[in-house]
N, C-alpha and C positions, 0 to 999 in steps of 0.2 A: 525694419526691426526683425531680429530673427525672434521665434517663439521656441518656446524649451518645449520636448515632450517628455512627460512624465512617462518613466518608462515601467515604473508600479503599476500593481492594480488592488485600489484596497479593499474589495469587493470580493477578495480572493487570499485565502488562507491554506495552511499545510499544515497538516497534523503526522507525525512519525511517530509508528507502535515500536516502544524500545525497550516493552518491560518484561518481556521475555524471560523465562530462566535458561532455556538451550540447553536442556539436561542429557543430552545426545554428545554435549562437546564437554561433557565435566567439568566446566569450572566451576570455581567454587566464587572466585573475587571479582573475575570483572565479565561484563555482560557480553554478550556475543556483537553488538554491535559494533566494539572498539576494535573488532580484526582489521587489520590492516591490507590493505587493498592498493596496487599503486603507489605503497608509501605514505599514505592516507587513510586514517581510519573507516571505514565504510559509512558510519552516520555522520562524517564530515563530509564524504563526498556528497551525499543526499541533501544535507543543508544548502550547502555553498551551491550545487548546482541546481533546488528550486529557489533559491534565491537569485540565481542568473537567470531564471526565467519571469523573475518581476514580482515575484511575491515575498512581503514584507513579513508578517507574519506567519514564525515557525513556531508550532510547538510539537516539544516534544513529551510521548507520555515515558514515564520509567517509571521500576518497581525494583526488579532483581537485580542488582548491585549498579544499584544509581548514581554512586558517585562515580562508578568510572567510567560514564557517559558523561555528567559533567566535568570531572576532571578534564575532558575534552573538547565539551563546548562554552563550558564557562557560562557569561551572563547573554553569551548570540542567541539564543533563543529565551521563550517562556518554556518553563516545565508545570507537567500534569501528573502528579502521583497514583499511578493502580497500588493499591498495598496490597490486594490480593488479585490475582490472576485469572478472571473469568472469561476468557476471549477475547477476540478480535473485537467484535462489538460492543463490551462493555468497556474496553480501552478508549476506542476510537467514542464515546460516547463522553468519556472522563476527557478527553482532548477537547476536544468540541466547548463542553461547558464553560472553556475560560478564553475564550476565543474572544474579541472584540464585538460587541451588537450588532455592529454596521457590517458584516462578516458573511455574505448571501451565498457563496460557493465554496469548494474546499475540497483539497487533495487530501487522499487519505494513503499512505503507505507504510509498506513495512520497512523496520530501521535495516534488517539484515538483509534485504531484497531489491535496495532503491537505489543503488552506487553507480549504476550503468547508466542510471539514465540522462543523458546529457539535457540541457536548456530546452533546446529544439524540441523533445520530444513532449515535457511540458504544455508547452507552448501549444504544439498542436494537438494534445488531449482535451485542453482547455475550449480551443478552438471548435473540436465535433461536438464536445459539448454542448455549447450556445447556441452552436449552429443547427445541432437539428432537433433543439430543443427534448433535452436528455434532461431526466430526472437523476439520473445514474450514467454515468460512464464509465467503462472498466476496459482494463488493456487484459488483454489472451495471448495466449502462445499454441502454435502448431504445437505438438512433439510426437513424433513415430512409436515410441513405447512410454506412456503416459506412465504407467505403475511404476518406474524409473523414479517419476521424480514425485510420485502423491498426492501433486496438487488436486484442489478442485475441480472438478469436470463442466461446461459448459452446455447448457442444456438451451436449447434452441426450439423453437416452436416452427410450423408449419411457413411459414412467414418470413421465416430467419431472424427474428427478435429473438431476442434473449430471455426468456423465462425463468431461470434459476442455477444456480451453480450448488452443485453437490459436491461436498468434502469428500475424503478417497473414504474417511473410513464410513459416512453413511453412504454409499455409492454400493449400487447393486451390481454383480456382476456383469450386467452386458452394459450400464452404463462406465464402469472403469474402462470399458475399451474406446470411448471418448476420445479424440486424439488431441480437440481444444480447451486448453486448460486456460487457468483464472493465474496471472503472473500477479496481481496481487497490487496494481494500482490503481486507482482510482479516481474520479470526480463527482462528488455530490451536488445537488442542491441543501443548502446545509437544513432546511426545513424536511429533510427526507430522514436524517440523524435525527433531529430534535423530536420530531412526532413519532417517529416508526420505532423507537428504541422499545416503549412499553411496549410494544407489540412481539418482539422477540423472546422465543421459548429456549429456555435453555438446550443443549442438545448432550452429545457425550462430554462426560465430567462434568456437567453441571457449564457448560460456557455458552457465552451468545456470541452465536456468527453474523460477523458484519454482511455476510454473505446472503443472508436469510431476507435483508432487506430489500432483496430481488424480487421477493414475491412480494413485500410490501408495496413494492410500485407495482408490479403487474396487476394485481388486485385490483388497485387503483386507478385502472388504466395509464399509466405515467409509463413513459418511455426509458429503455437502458438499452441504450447502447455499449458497443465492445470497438475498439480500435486493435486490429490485431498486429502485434509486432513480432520482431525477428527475436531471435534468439540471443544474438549479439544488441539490442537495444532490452532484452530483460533482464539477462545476465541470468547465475543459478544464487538460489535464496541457498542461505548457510545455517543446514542445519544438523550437519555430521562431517567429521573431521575429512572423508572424501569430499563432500561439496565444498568444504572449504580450499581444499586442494585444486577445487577442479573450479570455481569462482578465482580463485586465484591467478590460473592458470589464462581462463579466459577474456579476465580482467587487463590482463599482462599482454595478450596477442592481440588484442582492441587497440591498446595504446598504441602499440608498434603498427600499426595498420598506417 
């Protein structure tokens, strides 16, 4: 008799930040996630392909022009409403709360930043995870002139563990010259979110960085790891009418590969 394997894992969840307003790309009516990539909206590509990598449950969070992220996904996922905009943290926090109980791990990404990444790459984030017993796993990127593109900087202890990631704009000079940046994906222990959230101070403009919960494990002694990827596996986050050009572009030379 042959046996079926379930190729799910319900133990394993996906939250997509998508309530962004993009106020860099002017629109007024529909959210930045719905640019189209490949022919495909960019938060379609990010469902469909962590769904190829066995996770049942999607949600997504929106706020600034949410129906035109549903007009696109319809009833395929759960939706989480930000009505006001405090960060990455208090998003990924509003995600999280409606998540299934039975719910122990959880990808955390961004809606304009996650189209690149194929099955595969899922798959073995999940995997360094477990494996070496991560409270936090996050993917990084090389880049040669970091202020290019703003991300968060990657702060690394003696050790080469991860201790904290700094936003470009709290980031002091000689840490912007950092060359490993925070590409903006992740894997929790979902009890890392649920407990560590009170503990976030707001920072500029009043937002909480998911980011911050670095030092909540560290604290802790709790392990975060980083999976570092290429360039062509982060792809560029869309958040000015060039990086959409150039997301684009990059998008478009990947296929063809």
């Amino acid at each position: 008799m042959t046996t079926m394997t379930n190729q799910t894992t319900p133990s394993v969840a996906a939250v997509i930040l998508a309530a962004g307003k993009g106020s860099r790309l002017k629109s007024t009516t529909t959210n930045k996630v719905t640019i189209p990539l490949g022919g495909k909206p960019m938060i379609q590509w990010s469902v469909e392909n962590v769904r190829k990598a066995g996770v049942e449950e999607v949600v997504v969070v929106v706020g600034f022009a949410r129906e035109s992220v549903q007009a696109i996904l319809g009833d395929t996922v759960t939706y989480a409403v930000e009505e006001e905009q405090l960060g990455t943290g208090h998003a990924t926090k509003i995600g999280v709360d409606v998540l299934a109980a039975d719910v122990t791990q959880v990808y955390i990404m961004y809606g304009d930043h996650s189209a690149f990444y194929p099955p595969s790459f899922y798959r073995k984030l999940l995997e360094t995870h477990r494996n070496r017993g991560n409270a936090m796993t996050l993917v990084s990127m090389m880049y040669q002139n970091p202020s290019e593109l703003a991300w968060g900087r990657i702060i690394r202890n003696a050790e080469d563990d991860v201790v904290a990631i700094v936003e470009e704009k709290e980031a002091t000079e000689e840490q912007k010259q950092i060359q490993e940046l925070n590409a903006g994906l992740y894997v929790f222990d979902r009890k890392i979110i649920d407990e560590g959230y009170s503990t976030l101070i707001p920072q500029s403009g009043g937002e909480y960085y998911l980011t911050d919960l670095v030092a909540y494990c560290v604290q802790r002694g709790l392990r975060v790891g980083a999976v570092v990827a290429s360039q062509h596996e982060v792809g560029i986050g869309v958040n000015t009418p060039d990086q959409k050009d150039a997301a684009t572009k990059l998008f478009d030379q990947i296929a063809a590969e």
